[in-house]
Phi, psi and omega in degrees: 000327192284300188310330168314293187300313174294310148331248147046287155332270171331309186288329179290309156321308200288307160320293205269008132304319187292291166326313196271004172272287206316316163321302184309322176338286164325281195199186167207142200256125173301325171318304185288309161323278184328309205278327182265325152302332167307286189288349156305305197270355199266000000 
């Protein structure tokens, strides 16, 4: 279940990397900051 999950992880981490360059790109959003540091340290 833990490998599950962590997959999972991952993919979502890689997506809300992607998302979050692009933010930065734009503009930058605090929100967005958070939510990708949340899955950096988790």
């Amino acid at each position: 279940m833990f490998i599950i999950l962590w997959s999972s992880h991952q993919l979502m981490f890689l997506c809300n990397l992607r998302l979050w360059f692009s933010f930065v790109n734009r503009d930058h959003n605090d929100a967005n900051l958070t939510l990708v540091l949340l899955h950096v340290t988790f």
